[in-house]
MIDOSE-1310 file (N, C-alpha, C; in nm, 2 decimals, decimal comma, always signed):
residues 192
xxxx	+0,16/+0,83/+1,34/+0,27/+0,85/+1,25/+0,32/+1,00/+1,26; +0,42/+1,02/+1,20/+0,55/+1,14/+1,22/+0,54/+1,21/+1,08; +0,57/+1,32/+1,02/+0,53/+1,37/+0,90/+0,67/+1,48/+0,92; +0,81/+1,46/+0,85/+0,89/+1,59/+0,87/+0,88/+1,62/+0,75
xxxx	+0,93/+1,77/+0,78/+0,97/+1,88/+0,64/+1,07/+1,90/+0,64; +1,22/+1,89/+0,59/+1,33/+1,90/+0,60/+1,31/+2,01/+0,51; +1,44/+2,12/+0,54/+1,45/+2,25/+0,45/+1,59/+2,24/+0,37; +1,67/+2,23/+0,30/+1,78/+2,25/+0,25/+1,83/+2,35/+0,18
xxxx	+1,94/+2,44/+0,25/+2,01/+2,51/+0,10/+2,08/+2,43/+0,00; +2,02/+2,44/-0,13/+2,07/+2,38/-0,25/+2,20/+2,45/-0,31; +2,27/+2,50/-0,20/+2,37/+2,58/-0,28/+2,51/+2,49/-0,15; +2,49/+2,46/-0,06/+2,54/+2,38/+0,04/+2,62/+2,27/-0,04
xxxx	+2,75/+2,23/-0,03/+2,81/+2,10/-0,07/+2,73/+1,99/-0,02; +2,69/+2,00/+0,09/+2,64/+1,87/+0,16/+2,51/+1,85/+0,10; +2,38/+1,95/+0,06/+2,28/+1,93/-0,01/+2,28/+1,88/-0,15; +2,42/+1,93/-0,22/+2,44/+1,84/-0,36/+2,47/+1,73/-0,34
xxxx	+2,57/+1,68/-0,28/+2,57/+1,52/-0,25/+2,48/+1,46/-0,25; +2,39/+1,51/-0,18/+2,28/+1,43/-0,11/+2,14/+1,39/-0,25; +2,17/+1,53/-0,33/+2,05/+1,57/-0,42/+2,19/+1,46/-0,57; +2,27/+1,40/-0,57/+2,33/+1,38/-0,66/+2,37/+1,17/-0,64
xxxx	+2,35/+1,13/-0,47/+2,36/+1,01/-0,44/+2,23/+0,99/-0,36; +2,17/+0,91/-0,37/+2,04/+0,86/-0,29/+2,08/+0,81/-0,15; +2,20/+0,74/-0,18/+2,24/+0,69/-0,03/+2,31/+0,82/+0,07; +2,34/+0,91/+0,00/+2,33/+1,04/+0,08/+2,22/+1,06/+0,16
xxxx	+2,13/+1,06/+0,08/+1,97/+1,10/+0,09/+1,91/+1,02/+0,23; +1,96/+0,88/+0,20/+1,91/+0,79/+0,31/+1,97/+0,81/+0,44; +2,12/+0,81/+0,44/+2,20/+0,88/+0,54/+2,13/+1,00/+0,66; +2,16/+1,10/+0,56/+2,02/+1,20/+0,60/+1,91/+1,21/+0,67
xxxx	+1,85/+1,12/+0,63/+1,67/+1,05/+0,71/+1,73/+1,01/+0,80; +1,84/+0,92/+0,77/+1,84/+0,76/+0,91/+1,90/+0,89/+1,01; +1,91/+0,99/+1,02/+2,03/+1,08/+1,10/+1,92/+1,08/+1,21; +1,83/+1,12/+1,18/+1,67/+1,13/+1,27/+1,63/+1,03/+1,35
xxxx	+1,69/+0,89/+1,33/+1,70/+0,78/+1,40/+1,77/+0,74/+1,48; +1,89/+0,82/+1,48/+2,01/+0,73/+1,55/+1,97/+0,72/+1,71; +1,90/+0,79/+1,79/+1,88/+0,80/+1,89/+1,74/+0,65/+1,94; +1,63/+0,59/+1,86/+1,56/+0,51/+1,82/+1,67/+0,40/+1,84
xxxx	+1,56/+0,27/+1,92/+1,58/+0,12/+1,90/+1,58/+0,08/+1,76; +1,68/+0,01/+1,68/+1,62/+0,00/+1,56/+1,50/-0,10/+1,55; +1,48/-0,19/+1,64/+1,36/-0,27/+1,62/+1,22/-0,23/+1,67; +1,27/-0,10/+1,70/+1,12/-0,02/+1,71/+1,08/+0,09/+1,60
xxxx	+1,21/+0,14/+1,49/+1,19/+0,22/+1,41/+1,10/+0,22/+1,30; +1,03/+0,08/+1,26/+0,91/+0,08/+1,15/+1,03/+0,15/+1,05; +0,88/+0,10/+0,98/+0,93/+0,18/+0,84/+0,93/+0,31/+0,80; +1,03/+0,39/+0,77/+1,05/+0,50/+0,74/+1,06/+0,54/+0,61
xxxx	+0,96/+0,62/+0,51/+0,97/+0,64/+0,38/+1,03/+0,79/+0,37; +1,07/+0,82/+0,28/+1,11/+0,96/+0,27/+1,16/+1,01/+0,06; +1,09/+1,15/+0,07/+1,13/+1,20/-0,11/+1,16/+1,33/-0,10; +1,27/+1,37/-0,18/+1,29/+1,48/-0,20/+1,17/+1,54/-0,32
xxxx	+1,15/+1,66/-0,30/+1,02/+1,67/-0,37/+1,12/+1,75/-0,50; +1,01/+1,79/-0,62/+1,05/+1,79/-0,74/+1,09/+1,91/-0,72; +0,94/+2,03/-0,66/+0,98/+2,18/-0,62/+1,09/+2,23/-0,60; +1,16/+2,34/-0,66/+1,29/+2,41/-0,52/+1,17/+2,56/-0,51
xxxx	+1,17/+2,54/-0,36/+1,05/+2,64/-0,32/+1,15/+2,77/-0,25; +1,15/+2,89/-0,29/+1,23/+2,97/-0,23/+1,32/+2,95/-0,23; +1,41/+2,86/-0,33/+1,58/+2,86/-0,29/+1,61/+2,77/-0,19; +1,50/+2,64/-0,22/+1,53/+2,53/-0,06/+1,47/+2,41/-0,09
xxxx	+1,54/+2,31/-0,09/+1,53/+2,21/-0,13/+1,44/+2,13/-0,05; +1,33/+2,05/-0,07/+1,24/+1,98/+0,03/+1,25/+1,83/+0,09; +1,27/+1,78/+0,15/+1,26/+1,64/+0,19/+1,15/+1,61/+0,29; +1,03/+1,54/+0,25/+0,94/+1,49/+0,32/+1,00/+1,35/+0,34
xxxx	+0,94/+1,38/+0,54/+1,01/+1,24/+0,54/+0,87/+1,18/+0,66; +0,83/+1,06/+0,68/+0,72/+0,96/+0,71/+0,80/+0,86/+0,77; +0,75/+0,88/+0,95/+0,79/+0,75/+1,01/+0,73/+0,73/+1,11; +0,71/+0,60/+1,19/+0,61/+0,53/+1,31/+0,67/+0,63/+1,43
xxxx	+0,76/+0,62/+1,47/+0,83/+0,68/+1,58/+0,88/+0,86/+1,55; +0,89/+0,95/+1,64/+0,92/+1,06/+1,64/+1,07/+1,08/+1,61; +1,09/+1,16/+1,50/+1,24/+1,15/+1,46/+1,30/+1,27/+1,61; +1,44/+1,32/+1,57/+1,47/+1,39/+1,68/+1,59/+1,43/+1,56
xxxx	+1,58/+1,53/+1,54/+1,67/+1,62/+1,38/+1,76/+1,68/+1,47; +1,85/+1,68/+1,55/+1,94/+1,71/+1,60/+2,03/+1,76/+1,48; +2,07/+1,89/+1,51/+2,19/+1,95/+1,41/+2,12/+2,00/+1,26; +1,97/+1,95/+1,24/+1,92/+2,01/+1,10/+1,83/+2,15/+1,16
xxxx	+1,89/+2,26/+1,10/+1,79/+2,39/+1,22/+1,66/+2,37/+1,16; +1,60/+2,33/+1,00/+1,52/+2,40/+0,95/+1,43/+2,25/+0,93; +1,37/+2,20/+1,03/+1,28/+2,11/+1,00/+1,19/+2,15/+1,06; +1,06/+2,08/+1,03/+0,88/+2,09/+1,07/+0,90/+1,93/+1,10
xxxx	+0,82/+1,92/+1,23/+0,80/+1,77/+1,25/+0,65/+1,79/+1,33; +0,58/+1,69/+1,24/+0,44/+1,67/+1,30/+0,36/+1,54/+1,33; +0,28/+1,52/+1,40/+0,20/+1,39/+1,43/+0,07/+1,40/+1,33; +0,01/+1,25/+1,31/-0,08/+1,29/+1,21/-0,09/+1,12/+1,20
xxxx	-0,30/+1,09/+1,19/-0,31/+0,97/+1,20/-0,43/+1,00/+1,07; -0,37/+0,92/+0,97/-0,49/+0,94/+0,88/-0,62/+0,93/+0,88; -0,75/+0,93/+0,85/-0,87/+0,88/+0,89/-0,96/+0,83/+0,69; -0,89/+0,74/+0,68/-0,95/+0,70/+0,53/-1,08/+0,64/+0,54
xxxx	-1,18/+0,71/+0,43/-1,33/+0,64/+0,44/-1,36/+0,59/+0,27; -1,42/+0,52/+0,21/-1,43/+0,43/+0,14/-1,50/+0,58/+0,04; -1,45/+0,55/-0,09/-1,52/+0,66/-0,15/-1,48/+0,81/-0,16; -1,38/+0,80/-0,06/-1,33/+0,94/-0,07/-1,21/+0,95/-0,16
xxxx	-1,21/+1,08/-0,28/-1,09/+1,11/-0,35/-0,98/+1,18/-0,28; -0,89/+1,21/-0,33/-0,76/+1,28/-0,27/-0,65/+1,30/-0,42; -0,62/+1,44/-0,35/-0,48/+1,45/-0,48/-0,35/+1,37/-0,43; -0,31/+1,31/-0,50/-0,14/+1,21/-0,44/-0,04/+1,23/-0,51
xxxx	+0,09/+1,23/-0,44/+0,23/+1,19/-0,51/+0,27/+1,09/-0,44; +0,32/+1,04/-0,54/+0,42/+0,90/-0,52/+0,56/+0,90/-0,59; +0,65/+0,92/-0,59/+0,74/+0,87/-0,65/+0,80/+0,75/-0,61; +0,80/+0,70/-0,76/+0,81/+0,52/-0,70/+0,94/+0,45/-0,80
xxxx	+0,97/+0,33/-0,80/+1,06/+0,27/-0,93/+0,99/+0,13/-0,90; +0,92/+0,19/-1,08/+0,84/+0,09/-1,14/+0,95/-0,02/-1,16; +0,92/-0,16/-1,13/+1,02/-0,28/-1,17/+0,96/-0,40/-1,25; +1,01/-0,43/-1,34/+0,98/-0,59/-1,37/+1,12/-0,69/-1,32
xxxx	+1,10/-0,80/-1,26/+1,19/-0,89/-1,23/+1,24/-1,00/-1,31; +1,32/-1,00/-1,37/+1,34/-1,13/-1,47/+1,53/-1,17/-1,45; +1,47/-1,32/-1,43/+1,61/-1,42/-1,41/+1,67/-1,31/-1,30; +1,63/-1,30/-1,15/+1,63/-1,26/-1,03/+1,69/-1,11/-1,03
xxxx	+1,67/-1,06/-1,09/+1,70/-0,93/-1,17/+1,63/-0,80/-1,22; +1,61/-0,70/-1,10/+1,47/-0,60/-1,14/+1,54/-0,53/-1,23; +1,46/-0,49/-1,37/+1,48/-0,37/-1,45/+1,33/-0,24/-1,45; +1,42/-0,13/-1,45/+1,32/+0,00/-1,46/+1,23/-0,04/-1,63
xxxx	+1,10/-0,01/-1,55/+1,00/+0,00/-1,66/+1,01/+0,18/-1,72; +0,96/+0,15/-1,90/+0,99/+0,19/-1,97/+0,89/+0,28/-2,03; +0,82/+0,41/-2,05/+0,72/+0,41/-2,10/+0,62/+0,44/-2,02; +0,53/+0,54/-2,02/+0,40/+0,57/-1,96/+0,32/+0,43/-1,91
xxxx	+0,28/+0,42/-2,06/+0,14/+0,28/-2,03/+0,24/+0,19/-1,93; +0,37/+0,13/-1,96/+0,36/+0,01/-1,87/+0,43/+0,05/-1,71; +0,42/+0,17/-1,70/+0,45/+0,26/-1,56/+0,33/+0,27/-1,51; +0,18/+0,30/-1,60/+0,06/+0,31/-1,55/+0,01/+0,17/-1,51
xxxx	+0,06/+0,05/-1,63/+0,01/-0,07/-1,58/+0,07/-0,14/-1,43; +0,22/-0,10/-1,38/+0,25/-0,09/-1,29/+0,18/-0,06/-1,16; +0,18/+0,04/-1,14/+0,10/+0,11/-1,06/-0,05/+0,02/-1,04; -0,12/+0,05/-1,17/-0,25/-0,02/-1,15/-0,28/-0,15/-1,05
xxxx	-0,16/-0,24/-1,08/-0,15/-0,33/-1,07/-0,10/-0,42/-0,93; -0,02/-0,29/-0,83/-0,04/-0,32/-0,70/-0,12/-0,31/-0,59; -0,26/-0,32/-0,67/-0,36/-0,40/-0,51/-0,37/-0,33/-0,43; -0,37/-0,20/-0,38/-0,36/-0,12/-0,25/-0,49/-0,07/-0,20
xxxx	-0,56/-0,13/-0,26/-0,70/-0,03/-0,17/-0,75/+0,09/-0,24; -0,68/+0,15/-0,37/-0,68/+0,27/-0,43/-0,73/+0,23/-0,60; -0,83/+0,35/-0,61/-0,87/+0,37/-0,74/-0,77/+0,48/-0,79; -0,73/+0,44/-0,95/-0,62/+0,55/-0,96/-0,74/+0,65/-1,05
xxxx	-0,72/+0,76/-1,06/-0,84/+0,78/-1,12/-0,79/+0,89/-1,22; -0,77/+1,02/-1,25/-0,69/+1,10/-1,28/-0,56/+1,14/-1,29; -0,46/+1,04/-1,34/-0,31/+1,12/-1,27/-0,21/+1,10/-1,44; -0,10/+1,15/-1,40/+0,01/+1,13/-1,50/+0,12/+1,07/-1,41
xxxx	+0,19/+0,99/-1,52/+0,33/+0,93/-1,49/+0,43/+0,99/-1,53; +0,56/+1,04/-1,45/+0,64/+1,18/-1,47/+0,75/+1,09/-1,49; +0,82/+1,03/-1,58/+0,94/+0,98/-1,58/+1,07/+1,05/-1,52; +1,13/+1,01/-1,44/+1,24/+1,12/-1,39/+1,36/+1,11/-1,45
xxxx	+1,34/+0,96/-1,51/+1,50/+0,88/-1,58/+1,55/+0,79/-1,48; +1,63/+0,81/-1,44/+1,73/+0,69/-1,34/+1,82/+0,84/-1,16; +1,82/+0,72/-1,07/+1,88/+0,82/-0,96/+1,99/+0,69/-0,93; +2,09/+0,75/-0,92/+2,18/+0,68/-0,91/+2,23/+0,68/-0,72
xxxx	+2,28/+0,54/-0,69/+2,29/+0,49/-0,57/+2,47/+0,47/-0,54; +2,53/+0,52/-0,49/+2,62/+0,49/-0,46/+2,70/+0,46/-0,32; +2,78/+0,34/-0,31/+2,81/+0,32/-0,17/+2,97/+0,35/-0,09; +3,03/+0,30/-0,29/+3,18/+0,34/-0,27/+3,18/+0,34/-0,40
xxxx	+3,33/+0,39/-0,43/+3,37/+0,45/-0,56/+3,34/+0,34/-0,69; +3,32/+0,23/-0,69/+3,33/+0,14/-0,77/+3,18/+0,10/-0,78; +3,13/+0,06/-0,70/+2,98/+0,03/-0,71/+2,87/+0,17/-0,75; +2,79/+0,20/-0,85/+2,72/+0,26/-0,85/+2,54/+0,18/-0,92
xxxx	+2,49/+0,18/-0,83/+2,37/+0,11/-0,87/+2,21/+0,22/-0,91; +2,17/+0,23/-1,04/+2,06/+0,30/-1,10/+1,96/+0,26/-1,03; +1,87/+0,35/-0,99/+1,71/+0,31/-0,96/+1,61/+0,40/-1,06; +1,53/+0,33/-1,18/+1,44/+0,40/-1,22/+1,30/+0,48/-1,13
xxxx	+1,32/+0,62/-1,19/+1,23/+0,67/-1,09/+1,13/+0,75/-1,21; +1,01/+0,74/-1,13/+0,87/+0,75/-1,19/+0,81/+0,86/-1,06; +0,73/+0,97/-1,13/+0,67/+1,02/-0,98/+0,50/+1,04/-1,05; +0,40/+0,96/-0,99/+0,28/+0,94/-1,04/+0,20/+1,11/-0,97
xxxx	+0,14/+1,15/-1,00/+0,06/+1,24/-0,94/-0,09/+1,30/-0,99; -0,19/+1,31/-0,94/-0,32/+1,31/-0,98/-0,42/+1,28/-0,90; -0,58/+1,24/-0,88/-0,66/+1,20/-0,80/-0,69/+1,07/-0,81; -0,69/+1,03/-0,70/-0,68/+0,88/-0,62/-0,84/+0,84/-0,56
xxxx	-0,89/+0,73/-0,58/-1,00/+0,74/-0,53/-1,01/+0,58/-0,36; -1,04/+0,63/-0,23/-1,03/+0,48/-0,15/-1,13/+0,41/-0,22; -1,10/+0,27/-0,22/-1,19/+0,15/-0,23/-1,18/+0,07/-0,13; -1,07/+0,02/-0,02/-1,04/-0,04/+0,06/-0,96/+0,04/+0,19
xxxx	-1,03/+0,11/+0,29/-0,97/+0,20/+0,34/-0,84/+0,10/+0,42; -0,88/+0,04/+0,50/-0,75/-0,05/+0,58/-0,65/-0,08/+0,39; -0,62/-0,12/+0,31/-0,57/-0,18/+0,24/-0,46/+0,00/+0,23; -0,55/+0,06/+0,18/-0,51/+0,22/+0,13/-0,40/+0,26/+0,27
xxxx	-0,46/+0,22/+0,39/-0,36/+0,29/+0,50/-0,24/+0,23/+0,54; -0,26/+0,09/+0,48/-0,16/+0,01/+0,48/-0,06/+0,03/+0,40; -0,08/+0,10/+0,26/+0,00/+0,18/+0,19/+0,07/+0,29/+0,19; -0,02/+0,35/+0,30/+0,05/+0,48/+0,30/+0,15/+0,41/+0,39
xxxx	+0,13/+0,39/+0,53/+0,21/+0,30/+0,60/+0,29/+0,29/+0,58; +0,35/+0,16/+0,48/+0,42/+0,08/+0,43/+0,48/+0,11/+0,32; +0,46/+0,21/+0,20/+0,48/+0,24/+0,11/+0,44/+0,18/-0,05; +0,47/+0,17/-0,15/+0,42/+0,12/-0,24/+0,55/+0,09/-0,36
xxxx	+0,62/-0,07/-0,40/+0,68/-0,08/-0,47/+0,84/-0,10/-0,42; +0,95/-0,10/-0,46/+1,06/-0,18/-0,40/+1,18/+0,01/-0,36; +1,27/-0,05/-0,32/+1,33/+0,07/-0,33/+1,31/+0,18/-0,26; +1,24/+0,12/-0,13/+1,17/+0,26/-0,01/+1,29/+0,28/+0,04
xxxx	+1,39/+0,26/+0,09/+1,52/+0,28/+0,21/+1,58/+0,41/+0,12; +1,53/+0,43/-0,05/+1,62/+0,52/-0,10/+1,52/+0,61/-0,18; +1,46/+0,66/-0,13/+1,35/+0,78/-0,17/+1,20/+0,74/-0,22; +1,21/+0,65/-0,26/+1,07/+0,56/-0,30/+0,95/+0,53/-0,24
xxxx	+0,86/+0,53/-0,30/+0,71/+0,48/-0,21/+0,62/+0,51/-0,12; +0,69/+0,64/-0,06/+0,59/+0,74/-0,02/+0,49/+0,84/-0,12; +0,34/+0,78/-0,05/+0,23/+0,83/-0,03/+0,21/+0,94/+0,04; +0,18/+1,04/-0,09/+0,12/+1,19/-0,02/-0,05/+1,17/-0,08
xxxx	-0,11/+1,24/+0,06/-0,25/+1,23/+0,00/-0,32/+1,36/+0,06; -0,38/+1,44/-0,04/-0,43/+1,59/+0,02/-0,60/+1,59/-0,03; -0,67/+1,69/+0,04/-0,77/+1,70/-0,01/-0,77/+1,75/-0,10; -0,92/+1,66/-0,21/-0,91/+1,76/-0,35/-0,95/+1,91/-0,36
């Protein structure tokens, strides 16, 4: 797996777009692919992080294949194969959009407890052990001037404990919850 650091100036027209439409945001990542088969690109997760570190906006971005950031000067791009063992804690961020589905129709969950029960509740191989749920409010998606579609965003963070290491890497992998093409579901995991 591929681990970039995108750097942004937040004072840039093109960085507020991006930090103001998620489909900007996605735009952005997919730029690192255009050169990629798409049926070899896997899944690609990516988040702008909450930090502005130094006056620079962060995008971690997570993919199978080696991006190729042509025209971004200020990226870090690294390889990196996790090695998860059963029992082991880690500090994590997730930012995710907690959903319930009713009459074919996902709505953002509302509320700590049932953002925690969320979370709990997707099976990944992970004890949650320590963390808080950061309500962000809503990030809005837009494609054209008329359509704008809300995604509730949650960013969990705290210590994580493996229970199922294959289940847990499958997560990080794959991501966690609906909504990954637009900042969602990436798994950070550091030592405690």
């Amino acid at each position: 797996m591929y681990l970039s650091k995108i750097e942004l100036d937040p004072f840039q027209r093109n960085t507020q777009k991006i930090l103001s439409n998620v489909y900007e945001a996605h735009r952005l990542v997919m730029r690192g692919f255009q050169a990629c088969d798409k049926k070899e690109i896997g899944r690609v997760l990516f988040r702008i992080e909450p930090e502005k570190l130094e006056k620079r906006v962060v995008v971690l971005v997570q993919s199978e294949v080696e991006p190729a950031w042509n025209g971004l000067p200020d990226v870090l791009t690294k390889s990196w194969e996790p090695a998860l063992r059963k029992g082991a804690r880690y500090r994590f961020r997730l930012r995710a959009n907690p959903v319930v589905t009713r009459e074919g129709k996902r709505f953002g969950l509302v509320g700590e407890a049932a953002q925690r029960r969320w979370l709990e509740r997707k099976g990944v191989g992970l004890a949650w052990r320590d963390y808080r749920a950061i309500d962000e409010g809503y990030v809005k998606m837009r494609r054209s001037e008329n359509k704008e579609v809300p995604y509730k965003s949650v960013r969990f963070e705290g210590i994580v404990q493996i229970d199922d290491p294959a289940k847990a890497l499958q997560a990080l992998r794959e991501g966690i919850g609906p909504a990954k093409g637009f900042g969602f579901g990436l798994l950070s995991l550091a030592r405690v």
